[in-house]
LUMBA-356737 format. One record per residue (C-alpha): z, x, y; residue in one letter. Coordinates in pm, whole numbers, plus 50000, padded with zeros to 5 digits. Example, Ala and Ser with C-alpha at 12.3 -4.5 7.8 and 13.67 -1.06 7.14 Angstrom:
2
507805123049550A 507145136749894S 
This chain:
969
807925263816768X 810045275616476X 810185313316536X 812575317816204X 809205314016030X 807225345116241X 810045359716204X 810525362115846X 806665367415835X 807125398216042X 809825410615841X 807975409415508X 805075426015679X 807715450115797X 808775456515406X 805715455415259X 803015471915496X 799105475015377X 799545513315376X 803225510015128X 801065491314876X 799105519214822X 801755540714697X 804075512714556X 805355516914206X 806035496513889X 809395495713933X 809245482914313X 806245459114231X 809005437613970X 812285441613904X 815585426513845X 817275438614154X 815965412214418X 814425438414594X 810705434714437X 807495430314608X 806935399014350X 811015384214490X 809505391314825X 807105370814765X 808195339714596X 812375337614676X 812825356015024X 809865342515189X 810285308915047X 810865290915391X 806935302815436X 805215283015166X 806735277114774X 804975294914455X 808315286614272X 807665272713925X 804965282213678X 805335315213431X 805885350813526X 802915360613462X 801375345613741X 802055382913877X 800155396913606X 802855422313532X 806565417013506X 809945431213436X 811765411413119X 815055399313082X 815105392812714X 814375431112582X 812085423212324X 809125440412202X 806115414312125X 802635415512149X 802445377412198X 798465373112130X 795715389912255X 796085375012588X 799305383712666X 801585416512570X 804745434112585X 806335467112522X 809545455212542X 810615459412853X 807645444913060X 805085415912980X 801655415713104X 798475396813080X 796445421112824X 792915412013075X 794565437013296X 795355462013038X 796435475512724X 799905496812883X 801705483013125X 800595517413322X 797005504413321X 797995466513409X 800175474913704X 797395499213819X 794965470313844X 797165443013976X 797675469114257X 794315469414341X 793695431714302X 796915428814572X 795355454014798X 791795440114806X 793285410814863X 795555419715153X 792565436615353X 790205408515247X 792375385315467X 792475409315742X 788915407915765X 788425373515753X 786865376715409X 788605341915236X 786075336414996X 786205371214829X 789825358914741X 788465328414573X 786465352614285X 790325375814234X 791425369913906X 795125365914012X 797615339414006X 796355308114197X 799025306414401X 800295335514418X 797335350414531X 797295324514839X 800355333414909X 799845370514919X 796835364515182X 798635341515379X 801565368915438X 798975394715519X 796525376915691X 796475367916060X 797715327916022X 793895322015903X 794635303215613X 797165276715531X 800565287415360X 799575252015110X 799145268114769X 798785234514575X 795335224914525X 796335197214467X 797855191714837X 795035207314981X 793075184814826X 794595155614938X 795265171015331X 790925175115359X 790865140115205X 793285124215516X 790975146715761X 787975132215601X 786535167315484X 784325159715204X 784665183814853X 783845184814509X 785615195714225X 783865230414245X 784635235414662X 786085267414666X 789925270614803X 788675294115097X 787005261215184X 789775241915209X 791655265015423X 789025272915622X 787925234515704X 791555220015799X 791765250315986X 789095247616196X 790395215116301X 793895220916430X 793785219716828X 794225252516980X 797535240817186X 799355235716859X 801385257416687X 800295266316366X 803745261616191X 804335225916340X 800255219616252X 800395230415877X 804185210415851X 802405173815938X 799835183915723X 802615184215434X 804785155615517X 801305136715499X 800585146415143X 804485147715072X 805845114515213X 802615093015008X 804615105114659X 807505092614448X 809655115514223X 809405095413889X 810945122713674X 814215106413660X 812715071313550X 810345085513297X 813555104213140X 815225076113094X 812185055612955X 811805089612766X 815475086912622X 815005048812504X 811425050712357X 810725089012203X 810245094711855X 812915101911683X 811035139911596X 811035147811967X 815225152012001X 815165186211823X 812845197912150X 814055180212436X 817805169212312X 819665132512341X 820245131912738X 818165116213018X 819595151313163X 818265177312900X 815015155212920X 814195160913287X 814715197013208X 812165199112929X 809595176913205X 811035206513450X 809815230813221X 806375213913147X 805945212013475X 806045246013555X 802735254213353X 800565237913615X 800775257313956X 798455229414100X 800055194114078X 803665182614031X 803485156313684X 805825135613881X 804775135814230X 803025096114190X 801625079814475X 801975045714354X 798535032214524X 796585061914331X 797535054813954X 793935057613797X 793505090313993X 796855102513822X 795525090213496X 792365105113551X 793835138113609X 796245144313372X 793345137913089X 791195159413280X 794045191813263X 795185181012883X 791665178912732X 790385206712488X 788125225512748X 790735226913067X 793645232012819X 792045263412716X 792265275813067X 795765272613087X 797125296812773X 800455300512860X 800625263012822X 799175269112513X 801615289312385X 804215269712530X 803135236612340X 802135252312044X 805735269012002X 807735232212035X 806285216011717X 802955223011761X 802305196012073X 805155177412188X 805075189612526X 801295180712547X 801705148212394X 804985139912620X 801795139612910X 799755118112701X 798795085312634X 801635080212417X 804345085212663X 803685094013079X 800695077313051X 802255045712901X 805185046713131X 802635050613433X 800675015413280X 803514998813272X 805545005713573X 802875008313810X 799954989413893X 797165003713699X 793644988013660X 791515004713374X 788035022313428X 784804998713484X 781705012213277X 778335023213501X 775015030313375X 773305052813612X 769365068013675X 769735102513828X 766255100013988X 763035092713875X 762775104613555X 766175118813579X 764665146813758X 767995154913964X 770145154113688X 770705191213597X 771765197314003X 774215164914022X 775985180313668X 776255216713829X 777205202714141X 780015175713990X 777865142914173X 776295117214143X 774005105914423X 771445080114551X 768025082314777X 767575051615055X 768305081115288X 766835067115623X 769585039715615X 772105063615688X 775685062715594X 776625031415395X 780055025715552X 778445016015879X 777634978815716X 780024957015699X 778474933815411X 775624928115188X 773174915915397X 773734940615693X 772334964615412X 769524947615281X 768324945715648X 768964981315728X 766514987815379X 763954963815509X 763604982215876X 763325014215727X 761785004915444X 759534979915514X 758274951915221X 758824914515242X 760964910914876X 765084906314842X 765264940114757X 768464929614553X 768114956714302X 768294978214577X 771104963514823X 773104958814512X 772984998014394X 774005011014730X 776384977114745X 778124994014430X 777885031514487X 780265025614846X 782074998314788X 782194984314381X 783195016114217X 786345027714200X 787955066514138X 788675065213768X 785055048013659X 783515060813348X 779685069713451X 776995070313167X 773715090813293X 770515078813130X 766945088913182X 764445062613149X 765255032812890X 765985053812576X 767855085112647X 771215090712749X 771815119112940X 775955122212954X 779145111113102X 781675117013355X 784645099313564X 784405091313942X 786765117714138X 786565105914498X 785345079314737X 781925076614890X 780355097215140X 777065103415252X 776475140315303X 773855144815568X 773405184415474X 771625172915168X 768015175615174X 767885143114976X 770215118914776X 772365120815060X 774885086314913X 777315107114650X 780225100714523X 782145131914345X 781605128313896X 783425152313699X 781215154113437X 782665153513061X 779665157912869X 776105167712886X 773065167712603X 770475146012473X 770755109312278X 768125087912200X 768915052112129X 766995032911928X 767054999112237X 765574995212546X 768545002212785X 768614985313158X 765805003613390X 768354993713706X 769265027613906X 773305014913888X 774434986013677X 777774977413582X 778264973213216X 781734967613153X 781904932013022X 777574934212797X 778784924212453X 777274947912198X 774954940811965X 776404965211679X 778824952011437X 780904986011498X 781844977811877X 783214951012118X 781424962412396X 778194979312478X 779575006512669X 781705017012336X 778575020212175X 777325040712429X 779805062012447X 780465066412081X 776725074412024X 777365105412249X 781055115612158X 781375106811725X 778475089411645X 777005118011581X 779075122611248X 777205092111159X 773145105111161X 772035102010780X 770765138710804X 770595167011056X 766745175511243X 765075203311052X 766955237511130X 764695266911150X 767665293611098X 768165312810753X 771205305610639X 772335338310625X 771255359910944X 772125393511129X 771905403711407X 771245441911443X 770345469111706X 771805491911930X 774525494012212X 774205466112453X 770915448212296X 772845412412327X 773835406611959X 777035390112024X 775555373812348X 772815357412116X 775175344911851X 776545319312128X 772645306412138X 772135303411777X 775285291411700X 774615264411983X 771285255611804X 772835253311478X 775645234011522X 774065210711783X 771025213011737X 770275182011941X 771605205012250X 769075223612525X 770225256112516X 767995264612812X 770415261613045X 772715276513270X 775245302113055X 778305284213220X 777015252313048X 776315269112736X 779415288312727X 781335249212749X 779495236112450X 780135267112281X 783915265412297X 783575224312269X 781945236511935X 785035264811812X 787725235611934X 786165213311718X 786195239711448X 782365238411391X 782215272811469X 784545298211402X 784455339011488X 785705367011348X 785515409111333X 785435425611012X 787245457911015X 788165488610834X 791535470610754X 789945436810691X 790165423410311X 789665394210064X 793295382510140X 792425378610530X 788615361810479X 789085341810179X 792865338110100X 795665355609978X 799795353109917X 801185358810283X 805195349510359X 806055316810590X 809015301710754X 809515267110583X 810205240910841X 812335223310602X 815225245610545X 814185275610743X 814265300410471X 810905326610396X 808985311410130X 805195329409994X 802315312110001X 798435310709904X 796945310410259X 793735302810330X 791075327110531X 788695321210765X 785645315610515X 787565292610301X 788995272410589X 785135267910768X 783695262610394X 786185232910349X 785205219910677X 781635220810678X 782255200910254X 783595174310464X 785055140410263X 784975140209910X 786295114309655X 786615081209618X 786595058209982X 786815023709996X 784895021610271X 784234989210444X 787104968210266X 789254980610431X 791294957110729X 793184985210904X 793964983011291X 793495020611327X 793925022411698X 797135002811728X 799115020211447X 801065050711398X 800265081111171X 802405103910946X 801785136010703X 803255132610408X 803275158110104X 804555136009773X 805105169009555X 802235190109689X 800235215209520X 803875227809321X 804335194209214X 800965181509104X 802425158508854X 804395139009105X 801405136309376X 798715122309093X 801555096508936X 802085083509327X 798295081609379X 797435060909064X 801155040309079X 799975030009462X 803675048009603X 804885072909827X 807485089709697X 809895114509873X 812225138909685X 815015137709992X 817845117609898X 817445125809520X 819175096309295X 820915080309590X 820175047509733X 820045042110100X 819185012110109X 822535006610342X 821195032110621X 819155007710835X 820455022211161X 816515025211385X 819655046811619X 818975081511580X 822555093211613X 824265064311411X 821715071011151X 822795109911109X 826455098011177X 826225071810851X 824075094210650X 826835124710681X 829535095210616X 828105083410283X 826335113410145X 827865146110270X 826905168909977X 823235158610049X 823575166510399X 825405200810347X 822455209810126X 819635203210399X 819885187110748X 816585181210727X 817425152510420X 818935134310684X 815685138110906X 813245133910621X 815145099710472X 815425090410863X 811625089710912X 810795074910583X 813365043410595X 813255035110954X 810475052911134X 807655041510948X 806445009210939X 804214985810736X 800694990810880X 801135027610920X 798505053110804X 799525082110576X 797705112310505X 798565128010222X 798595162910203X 798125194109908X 799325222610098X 798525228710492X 794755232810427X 793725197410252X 793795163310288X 793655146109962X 794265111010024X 794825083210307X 797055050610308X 798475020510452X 802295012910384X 802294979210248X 806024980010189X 809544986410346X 811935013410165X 812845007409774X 814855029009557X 814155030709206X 816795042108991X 814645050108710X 810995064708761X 808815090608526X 808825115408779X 812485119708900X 811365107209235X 814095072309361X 812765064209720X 809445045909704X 807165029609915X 803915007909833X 801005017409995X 797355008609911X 795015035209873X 792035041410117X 790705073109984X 791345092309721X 790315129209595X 789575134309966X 790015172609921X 789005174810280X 790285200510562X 792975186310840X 790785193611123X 788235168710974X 790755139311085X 793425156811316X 793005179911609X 795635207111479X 796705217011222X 799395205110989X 802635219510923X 804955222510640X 807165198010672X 807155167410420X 807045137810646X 806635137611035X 804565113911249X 801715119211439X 801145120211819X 798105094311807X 796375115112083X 795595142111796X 794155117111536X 790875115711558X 790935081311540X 787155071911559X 786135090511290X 788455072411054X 787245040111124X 783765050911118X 784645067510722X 786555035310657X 786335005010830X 782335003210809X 779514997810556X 778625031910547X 780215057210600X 779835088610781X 777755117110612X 779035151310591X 775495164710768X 777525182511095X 776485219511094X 779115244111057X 778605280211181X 780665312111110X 779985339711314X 781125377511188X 780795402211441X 780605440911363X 779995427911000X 778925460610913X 782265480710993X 784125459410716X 784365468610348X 781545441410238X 781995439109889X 786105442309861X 786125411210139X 783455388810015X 784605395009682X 783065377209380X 781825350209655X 778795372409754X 776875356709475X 777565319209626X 775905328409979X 772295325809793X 770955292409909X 770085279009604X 773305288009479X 775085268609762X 776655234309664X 774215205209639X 771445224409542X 769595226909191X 771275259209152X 774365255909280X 777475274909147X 781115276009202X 784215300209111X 787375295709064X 789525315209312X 791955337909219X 794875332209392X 794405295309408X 793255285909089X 790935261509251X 787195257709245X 785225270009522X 781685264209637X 779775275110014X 778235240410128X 774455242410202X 775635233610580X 777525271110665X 775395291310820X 776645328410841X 775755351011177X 776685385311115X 775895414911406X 775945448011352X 775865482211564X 773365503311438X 774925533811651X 777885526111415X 775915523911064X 772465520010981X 770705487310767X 769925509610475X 773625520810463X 774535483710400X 775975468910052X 772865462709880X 773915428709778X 774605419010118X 771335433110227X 769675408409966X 771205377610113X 771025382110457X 767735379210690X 767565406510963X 766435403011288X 766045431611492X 767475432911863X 766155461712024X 766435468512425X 764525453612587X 763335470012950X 760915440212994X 763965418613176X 764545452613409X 760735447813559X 760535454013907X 764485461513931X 765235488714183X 768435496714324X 768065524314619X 764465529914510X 765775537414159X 763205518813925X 765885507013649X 763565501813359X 761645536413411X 765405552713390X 766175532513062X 762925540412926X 763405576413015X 766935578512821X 765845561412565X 763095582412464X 764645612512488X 767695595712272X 765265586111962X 763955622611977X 767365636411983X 768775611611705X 766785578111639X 766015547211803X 769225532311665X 771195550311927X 769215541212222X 771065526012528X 770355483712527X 769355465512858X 772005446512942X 774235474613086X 771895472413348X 771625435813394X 774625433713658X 773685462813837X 773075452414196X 773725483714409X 773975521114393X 777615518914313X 777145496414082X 774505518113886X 777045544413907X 779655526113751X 777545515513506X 776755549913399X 780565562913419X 782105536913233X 779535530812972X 776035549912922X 778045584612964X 780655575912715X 777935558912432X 776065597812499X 779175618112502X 780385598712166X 776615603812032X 776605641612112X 780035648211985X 780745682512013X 777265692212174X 776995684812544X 774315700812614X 771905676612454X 773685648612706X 772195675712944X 768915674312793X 768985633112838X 770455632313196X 769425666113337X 771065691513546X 772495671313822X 774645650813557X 775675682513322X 776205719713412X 777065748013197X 780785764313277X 780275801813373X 782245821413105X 781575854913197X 785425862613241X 786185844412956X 788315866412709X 790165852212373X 794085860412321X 794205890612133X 793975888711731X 792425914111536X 792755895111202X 789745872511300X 786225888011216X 784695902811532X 781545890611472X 782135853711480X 784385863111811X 781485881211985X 779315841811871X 782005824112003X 782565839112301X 778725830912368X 779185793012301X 778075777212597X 780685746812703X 779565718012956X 781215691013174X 780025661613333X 779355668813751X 781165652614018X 779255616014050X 778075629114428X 775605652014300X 774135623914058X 770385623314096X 769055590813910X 765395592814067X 765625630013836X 766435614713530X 
């Protein structure tokens, strides 16, 4: 028994009682001194668990060391002194305030046994564990790694998914330690189990790091296997719930498995102080350190790593359990009665068992082989394709865990844990395999386009879709808004629409968790974008305008056009233009490497067009010097030889040295350039078809060449069609390959025909109405007419003025605008907007509040009541919507409901005149203040008859909420 450990638990508790919390201050919650609540928590009581690692503000409020005033996003903000998450907050007042709460619901939650009301506390994942742990009464485990609980209930044979709730972790392995052991000495195997299966790699993958990086990496992470492991140090701190570099060596595909799980679009948008973190280093080294680039490649090579098998899969008859296996993260078969499959020790022993319980005289092989394949064929890492019947697929997903059967099932009992990717609808145009479970790895496919069937599976649900000649029939104006009243659902309903729009092949009857997924799948893949016009919002901000950057070259402020969010969708949704060779093309697109390059840019037109029709690549760096003599592929003896030979051209710019560097040595023949015109458009793609060549005579006064033959030309397409970020402005850097979106090139290029630019694009502008309409649209009002849109008999195009360029709205934009019509009224729009927008109404709707009561409180009768006494008072475009009332589920709830937002909207409403609120709420929610005592200072300058009036103005307040009286409303 190691009684340091209760010790040190009794002395926080000694510290930090339940009843200080309550009156603990800013100041004591985080500071500097080592005497903090939040040092308490993670340094001093160490020794009882580790939260060590991650960001600060996994305490959702605390005290800075660097004093420097920045609101980093909306997420996150800062007045200088402290930094807090902004969810908990706008002043740090407010934040602490609510983190103090969180702390002590969570503290008394623990007491009473209540785990899984910790589960739902938007708090630090760890840190919130942690908290309970030191509070609670040794009924939950001081492991604060998921990832280690997940592994302890997998070594006590507790079954999970990837949705089982922490509480359930603690709760399980708790419930089986033996009541004669001590808890300390219990939890401490628990960890050497999980601990002593792992390898530290870090050092290894540093030094693989140091010998095989590109060369655009050293400015982030340095030259030394040293500074390396403490850039993987600091990447690692971002993800509270695995250590990177913790392998177990017999696990590899699970380690693959994961780290594509946390770095893809949907999970990486859960983690935004990652975000920020990889955005800041070059826009996505860190993330593409992780990837398969780098620690994914050093993983495949060192260790012994088999890649996923391929599994076509019937989620019942009909596919009639395939909504519950998605929500639950499963997949599952029936043959129930035969119990659970590990009992059999072969083939046969199966078939036998599905004979006796089954009955019938055939081989059953169909049979024996799908439960033969579920326990024992596939493997953690498998890619599973869900189909229903022979000609739709369903969706994907990778196999998380071994099998089990779960005998609390009422049916489909034989699972295995999926964590599905992707979910919708795809019709193919074949007759797929009617097998429940076939493996489908090696099937050759039939299509010209892919190896294997399974590609073409899978690229029929992930890209192909770029590929349809034209979009189903959309039954949405092109222009729509969205008005009505507080709380009608406006904004909720754009998420629908936009859903329906941009995928339209999507059922967006489904569960708002699932919708809200496709919805961000859709604004990560920039085919939907969302805005808020304002009071301050103009032309410059929507369209574009001249705005100051930092240029990565030489780090000096440059101005710029910039584009706005209407240009940058409108570009976008034009997709590919121009001239693309398009199936003569032999490119190995997945086994190159990929570089930006800007040959004179927009401010050197002359340059870019004499490179595009003279089949070069020019770059300006190095000016009339040949460097033919700097072959170094060294780094360091390339920047050593460079400064040697040409020092003036390295005291002008550094960055010659790094620009020359990566267009010498770095790229190779085989590459793929994209060619930029500014950071908003792609105009052209190549292949380098030669090594470096100076020319000491050109017509441009460009020397350092490279031949490269043209793919596509006259592109003028946006970055995001072709890379996952965005680009910067630097004029040459390479690619992580992870961000190229590498099917949809060869799709544009390597086939017969290429894709069509049908996608849907959808721009969403909420509160469209409190922006100045005409000064933002501008002269581009007139293009949002559908038959003025580009393509149509009609169409029209400007040319901006800022840019100088041409500009058209594609027929495939769709614009969703919402409006509050408490704020302003339809008729008080711009009458040219009015003209080219449809309107749909949005009133509340006290239909979804039938048969609602809450303490005998009928909730639609009290909306309908306020309501109607609202449009007498003012109009119907004030009224109160439904959906403040949706989430009521108690009295307390109704009555926060009514403090925090249908008091407010009336106060606001009746501005100066409470005594109408009076006539909406009644008497038990208003009273008049006696004034009979009331006397003004004495002035006799002021005419006495408006004194004797104003002395007679009633006032009002709002009562105390215990005389409240809904049923009198």
């Amino acid at each position: 028994m190691n009684t340091a450990l209760y010790t040190l638990k009794v002395d926080f508790l000694a510290n930090w009682p339940i009843e200080k919390l309550e009156q603990m201050t800013l100041e004591e919650y985080t500071n500097l001194d080592k005497t903090s609540f939040c040092y308490w928590v993670e340094a001093i009581t160490s020794d009882l668990g580790s939260i060590w690692g991650g960001s600060s503000y996994k305490f959702g409020i605390f005290k800075r060391r660097d004093l420097e005033s920045v609101n980093y996003d909306d997420k996150r903000k800062s007045d200088g002194d402290y930094a807090w998450y902004g969810k908990y907050g706008d002043t740090k007042e407010d934040a602490f305030t609510t983190i103090k709460t969180i702390i002590i619901k969570i503290a008394k939650a623990i007491q009473f046994g209540n785990l899984k009301a910790i589960d739902a506390i938007d708090l630090g994942h760890a840190y919130k564990w942690k908290i309970a742990f030191l509070y609670g009464e040794y009924n939950c485990l001081n492991v604060f790694k998921l990832d280690a609980l997940r592994v302890i209930a997998s070594n006590q044979n507790i079954n999970y998914t990837n949705k089982t709730p922490v509480s359930e972790f603690h709760q399980s392995i708790l419930a089986l330690k033996p009541k004669e052991t001590d808890y300390f000495i219990y939890v401490h195997d628990l960890w050497k189990q999980y601990e002593m299966r792992l390898i530290n790699v870090k050092k290894d993958f540093a030094k693989w790091l140091n010998i095989n990086t590109f060369e655009s990496y050293r400015a982030y992470f340095g030259n030394s296997t040293l500074s390396i492991e403490e850039r993987l140090d600091e990447i690692n701190t971002y993800f509270e719930d695995i250590d990177f570099f913790l392998v177990d060596p017999k696990k590899i595909n699970d380690l693959v498995s994961t780290i594509l799980f946390l770095l893809s679009k949907k999970e990486r948008s859960k983690n935004p102080d990652f975000v920020a973190y990889d955005s800041k280093h070059s826009n996505g080294i860190p993330k593409a350190i992780l990837g398969k680039n780098n620690y994914i490649k050093f993983l495949k090579e060192q260790y012994d790593y088999t890649p996923p098998n391929y599994w076509l899969y019937a989620p019942g008859n009909n596919a009639e359990h395939w909504d519950a296996f998605y929500k639950n993260g499963i997949m599952a078969l029936g043959w129930d009665e035969i119990g659970d499959l590990t009992q059999y020790s072969s083939r046969d022993a199966i078939k036998e068992a599905l004979i006796n319980s089954y009955g019938g005289d055939t081989d059953k092989r169909n049979d024996v082989t799908a439960n033969d394949d579920l326990a024992n064929k596939i493997k953690i890492g498998d890619v599973i394709i869900s189909k229903n019947g022979r000609n739709v697929l369903l969706g994907y997903g990778t196999v998380s865990s071994n099998y089990f059967f779960d005998d609390h099932r009422e049916g489909y009992k034989h699972c295995r844990k999926v964590d599905w990717k992707l979910k919708g609808r795809w019709e193919v145009s074949h007759n797929m395999i009617t097998k429940t479970l076939t493996d489908i790895t090696t099937y050759n496919s039939e299509s010209s386009n892919h190896e294997f069937y399974y590609q073409y599976l899978m690229s029929t649900m992930n890209e192909e879709k770029t590929e349809r000649s034209a979009l189903p029939v959309i039954k949405f104006p092109l222009n729509q808004i969205f008005y009505g009243p507080p709380g009608t659902g406006k904004t909720y309903n754009t998420i629908n629409t936009a859903i329906a729009i941009a995928n339209p092949e999507f059922d967006v009857n489904q569960d708002r968790t699932i919708l809200k997924n496709e919805y961000n799948r859709l604004v990560q893949d920039g085919q939907v974008m969302f805005t808020t016009f304002h009071q301050s919002m103009s032309y410059e901000d929507f369209v574009e305008g001249i705005k100051p950057v930092l240029n990565q070259n030489d780090k000096n402020i440059a101005y710029e056009i910039q584009e706005g969010v209407f240009k940058i969708i409108s570009n976008r949704a034009k997709g590919v233009q121009g001239d693309i060779k398009s199936g003569s093309v032999n490119v190995d697109f997945r086994n190159c490497n990929y570089f930006k390059m800007s040959i004179g840019g927009k401010n050197r037109k002359d340059v870019h067009d004499w490179c595009i029709a003279n089949n070069k690549v020019g770059l300006g760096y190095g000016e009339n010097n040949d460097l033919s003599s700097l072959r170094s592929k060294d780094w360091n003896t390339y920047k050593k030889d460079f400064i040697a030979k040409f020092p003036d051209l390295a005291e002008q710019t550094t960055y010659s040295i790094t620009a020359t560097h990566r267009f010498i040595n770095t790229m190779k023949k085989g590459d793929v350039v994209l060619v930029s015109l500014g950071n908003h458009i792609i105009d052209a793609i190549g292949v380098i078809k030669g090594d470096y060549e100076y020319v000491e005579s050109s017509d441009i006064k460009y020397h350092q060449f490279r031949d490269v033959e043209w793919i596509a030309t006259g592109v003028d397409a946006n970055p995001s069609v072709f890379v996952e970020k965005g680009i910067s402005q630097q004029t040459i850097y390479q690619f992580d390959n992870d961000d190229i979106k590498i099917y949809y090139l060869e799709s544009l290029l390597s086939n017969k025909t290429k894709p069509s630019n049908h996608l849907n694009y959808v721009l969403i502008i909420d509160e469209i109405n409190r922006g100045n309409v005409s000064g933002i649209f501008g002269e581009l009002i007139t293009l949002l007419e559908s038959d003025k849109r580009k393509g149509n008999k009609e169409s029209l195009s400007l040319t901006l003025p800022y840019s100088k360029e041409s500009f058209s709205v594609p027929k495939n934009l769709f614009i969703i605008g919402t409006m509050n019509t408490a704020d302003k009224s339809v008729e008080a729009l711009d009458s040219a907007l009015r003209r080219r927008f449809e309107f749909k109404e949005m009133a509340p709707r006290p239909d979804l509040l039938d048969g609602v009561t809450v303490d005998g409180i009928d909730l639609k009768e009290l909306m309908n009541n306020i309501n109607s006494r609202i449009e007498k008072l003012i109009d119907k475009d004030h009224c109160i919507g439904h959906s403040y009332f949706l989430k009521v589920k108690d009295l307390e709830g109704l009555k926060s409901c009514f403090r925090n937002n249908v008091i407010p909207l009336l106060e606001e409403y009746f501005y100066g005149d409470f005594g109408k609120l009076g006539l909406v709420l009644g008497g038990s929610f208003v009273e008049k203040v006696p004034t009979s005592n009331f006397s003004f200072s004495s002035f006799n300058d002021y005419d006495g008859d408006v004194i004797s009036d104003l002395k007679e103005r009633p006032i009002y307040i709002i009562r105390d909420e215990q005389f409240w009286d809904f049923k009198a409303i």
